[in-house]
N, C-alpha and C positions, 0 to 999 in steps of 0.2 A: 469390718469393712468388707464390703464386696468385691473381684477381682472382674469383675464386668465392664466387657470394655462400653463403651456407645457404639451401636451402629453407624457403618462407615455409608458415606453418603455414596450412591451410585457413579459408576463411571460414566460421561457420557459418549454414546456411541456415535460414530457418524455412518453416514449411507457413503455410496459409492459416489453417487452424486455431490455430495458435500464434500470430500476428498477430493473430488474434481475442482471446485470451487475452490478449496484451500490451496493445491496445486497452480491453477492457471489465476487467481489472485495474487499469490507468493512472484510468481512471472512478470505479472502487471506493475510488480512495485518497482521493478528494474531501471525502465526508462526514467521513472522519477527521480531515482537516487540518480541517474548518470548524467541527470540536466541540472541537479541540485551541484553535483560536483561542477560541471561547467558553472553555471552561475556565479560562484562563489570564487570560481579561478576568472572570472571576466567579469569581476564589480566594479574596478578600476575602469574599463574600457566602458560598462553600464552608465557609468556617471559622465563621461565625459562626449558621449556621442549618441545621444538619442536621435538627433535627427537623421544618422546612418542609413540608407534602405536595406542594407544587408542584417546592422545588426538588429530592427525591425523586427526582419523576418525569425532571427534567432529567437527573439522573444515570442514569437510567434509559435515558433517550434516547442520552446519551452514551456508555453503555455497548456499544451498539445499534450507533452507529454508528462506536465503535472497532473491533465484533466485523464489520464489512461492510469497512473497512477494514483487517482480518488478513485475510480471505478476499480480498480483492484483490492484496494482498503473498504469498499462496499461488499466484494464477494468475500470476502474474507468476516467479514463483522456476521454478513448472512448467513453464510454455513456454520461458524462457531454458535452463533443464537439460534440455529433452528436444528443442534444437536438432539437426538433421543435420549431421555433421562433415566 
C-alpha cells in the first residue's frame, strides 16, 4: 500500500473587493433579523389590526427592510461564487 495522500483541493481566494461584499452584505442582514425579531413579538397585534394606519406603515417598514436584507444575501452568494480557485 501506498502512503500518498490525494491532492488537497485549492483554497479559494477572495479579492479585496469581494471581502467588501462579504463585509457590507454580513451588515445588510442586520435590519432583517431586527424586523424578523419585531414581527414575531407583534404577531398578536399583526392578527388583530390590519386596518391600523400606523401599524400599515410598520409593515411597510418591514417590508423595506426584509427587501435590504435579500440584497445583502445577493452580495454575499456573489462574492462566495465568484471566488478565485
Amino acid at each position: 500500500m501506498s502512503n500518498q495522500q490525494p491532492p488537497s483541493l485549492p483554497r479559494p481566494r477572495f479579492s479585496g473587493g469581494q471581502i467588501a461584499m462579504l463585509v457590507i452584505g454580513g451588515i445588510m442582514l442586520l435590519p432583517g433579523l431586527c424586523s424578523i425579531l419585531l414581527a414575531l413579538s407583534m404577531v398578536q397585534d399583526l392578527k388583530n389590526s390590519f386596518n391600523d394606519p400606523i401599524m400599515q406603515m410598520l409593515m411597510i417598514v418591514w417590508g423595506i427592510c426584509l427587501a435590504i436584507s435579500i440584497a445583502g444575501v445577493i452580495l454575499i452568494v456573489l462574492a462566495s461564487r465568484g471566488a478565485r480557485k
